[in-house]
C-alpha positions in Angstrom: -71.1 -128.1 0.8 -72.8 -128.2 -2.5 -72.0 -125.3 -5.1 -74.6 -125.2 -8.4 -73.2 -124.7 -11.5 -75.2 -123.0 -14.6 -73.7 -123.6 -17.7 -73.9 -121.5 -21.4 -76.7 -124.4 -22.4 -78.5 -123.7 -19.8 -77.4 -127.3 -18.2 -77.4 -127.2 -14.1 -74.3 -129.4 -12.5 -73.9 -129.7 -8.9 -70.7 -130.2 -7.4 -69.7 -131.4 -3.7 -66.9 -129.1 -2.6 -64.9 -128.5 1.1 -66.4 -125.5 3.2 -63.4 -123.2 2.7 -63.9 -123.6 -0.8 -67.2 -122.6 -1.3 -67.4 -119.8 1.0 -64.6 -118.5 -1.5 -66.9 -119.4 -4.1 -70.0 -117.8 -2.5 -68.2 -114.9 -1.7 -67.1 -114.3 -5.2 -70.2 -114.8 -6.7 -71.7 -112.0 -4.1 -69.2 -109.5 -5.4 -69.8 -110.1 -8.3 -73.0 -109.7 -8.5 -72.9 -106.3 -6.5 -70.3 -105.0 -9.2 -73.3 -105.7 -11.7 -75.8 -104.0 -9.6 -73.4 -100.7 -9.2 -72.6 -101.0 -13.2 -76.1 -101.1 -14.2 -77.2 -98.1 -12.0 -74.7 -95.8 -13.4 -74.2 -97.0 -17.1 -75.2 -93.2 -19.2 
């Protein structure tokens, strides 16, 4: 499985990694992004 890095500079890397590992890495992301979404909505 390939994962896609974006770096600070805007450089894009992509990395081969094993399954298990990038599901983690997938699945991380996905929270995290969904902990943005929810913080957005409710910031006053």
């Amino acid at each position: 499985m390939k994962i896609k890095y974006e770096f600070a500079d805007g450089t894009v890397s992509e990395v081969e990694v094993e399954e298990s590992i990038g599901a983690v890495i997938i699945e991380d992301r996905r929270l995290e992004d969904n902990l943005s979404r929810k913080e957005h909505h409710w910031k006053p």
